[in-house]
Every structure is written in structure tokens, then in C-alpha cells.
N, C-alpha and C positions, 0 to 999 in steps of 0.2 A: 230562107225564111219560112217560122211555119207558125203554129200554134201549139201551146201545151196546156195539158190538164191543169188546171189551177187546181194546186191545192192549198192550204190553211198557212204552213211556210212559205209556200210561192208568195202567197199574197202580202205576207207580213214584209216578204225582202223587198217585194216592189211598191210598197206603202212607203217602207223606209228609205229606197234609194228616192222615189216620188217626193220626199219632204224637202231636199234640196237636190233636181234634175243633176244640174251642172257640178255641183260637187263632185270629187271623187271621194271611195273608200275604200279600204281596205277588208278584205275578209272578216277576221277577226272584228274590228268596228262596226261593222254592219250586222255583226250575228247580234253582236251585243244590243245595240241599237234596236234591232227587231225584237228581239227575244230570244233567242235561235241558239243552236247548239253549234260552233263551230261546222261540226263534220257534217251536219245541216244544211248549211247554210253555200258551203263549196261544190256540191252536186247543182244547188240550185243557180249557183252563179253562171256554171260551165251552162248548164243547160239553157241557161236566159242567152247566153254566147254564142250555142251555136245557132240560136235561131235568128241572131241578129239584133237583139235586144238591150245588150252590152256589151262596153268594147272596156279591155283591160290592155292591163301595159303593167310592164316591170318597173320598179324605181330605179334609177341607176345611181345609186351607190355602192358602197364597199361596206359589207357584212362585217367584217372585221374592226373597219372606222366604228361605226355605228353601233356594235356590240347584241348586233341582232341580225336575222335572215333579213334578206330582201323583200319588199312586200309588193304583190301585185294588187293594181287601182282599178276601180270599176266603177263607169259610169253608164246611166242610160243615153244610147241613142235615141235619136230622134222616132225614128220607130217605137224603140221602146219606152219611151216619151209615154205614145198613144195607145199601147198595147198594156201597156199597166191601167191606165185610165181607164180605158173599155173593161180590162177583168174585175176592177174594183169596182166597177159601176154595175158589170155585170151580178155580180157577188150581192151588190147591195140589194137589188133586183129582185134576186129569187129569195133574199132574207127578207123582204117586207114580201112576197109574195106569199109564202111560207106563213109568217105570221099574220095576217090576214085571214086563214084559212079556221074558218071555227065551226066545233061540233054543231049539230042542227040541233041538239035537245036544248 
């Protein structure tokens, strides 16, 4: 488990997965959902994963029935429950701190 750079994507995927914890989603749904470009949004999944942030799983159906690939689901753990919470809180933080900040003249 660690921590990562938030950045402006980070934040959007974990605001989006944040609207419903227990849900699962799919890649694709979740780019969307955020705003994100696909091939965005899959670095930042992996990366939420390997630090324990989210746990994924394969659908198990037949690509062929279904007339599409297989989709892998991602949900936040509990961890990253709270680990989104804090960076978005954090985020908020230093944007009213920032905007607060006014010239002297």
C-alpha cells in the first residue's frame, strides 16, 4: 500500500468511483462517467490497484455469447473508501487556500 500523486484524472476517477463506493464498473463506464479518455483512465485504475485502492475481477462470461470482450470490474476498497476521501478533501484544501490568497494593493 502507498500513496500517489493526485493528479486532476486521479481525482475525477476517484470522485466517480466515490458516487456509489459498492458499485462496481467497468473501465470504459467509468471513463465516461468521469470524463476521461479510455486510455486515461486504465493506467489510473492499475495504479489505484496496485497500491490497494481497488480490487478488480474478470466477468465470467463467454465473449462470444455476449458479442463483446470480457470486462474487468472495479471497485473501491475499504482503504480506498478513505484514501479518496482524504485526496479530495485534500484537493479542496489547498483550492480555498489558493483562493484566499489576495494581492496587497
Amino acid at each position: 500500500m502507498g500513496t500517489l500523486r493526485m493528479t486532476t484524472p486521479r481525482l475525477l476517477a476517484l470522485q466517480t468511483l466515490l458516487d456509489d463506493p459498492e458499485q462496481e464498473r467497468y473501465g470504459l463506464d467509468l471513463a465516461t462517467q468521469a470524463g476521461l479518455e479510455p486510455a486515461t483512465v486504465y493506467p489510473i485504475l492499475v495504479a489505484f490497484e496496485t497500491v490497494g485502492w481497488v480490487s478488480s475481477r474478470e466477468e465470467d462470461v463467454d465473449a462470444h455469447v455476449v458479442g463483446r470482450p470480457r470486462r474487468r470490474y472495479y471497485r473501491l476498497t475499504a482503504t480506498g473508501v478513505t484514501a479518496a476521501r482524504d485526496a479530495i478533501a485534500a484537493r479542496h484544501q489547498r483550492s480555498a487556500r489558493s483562493s484566499s490568497r489576495r494581492l496587497a494593493w
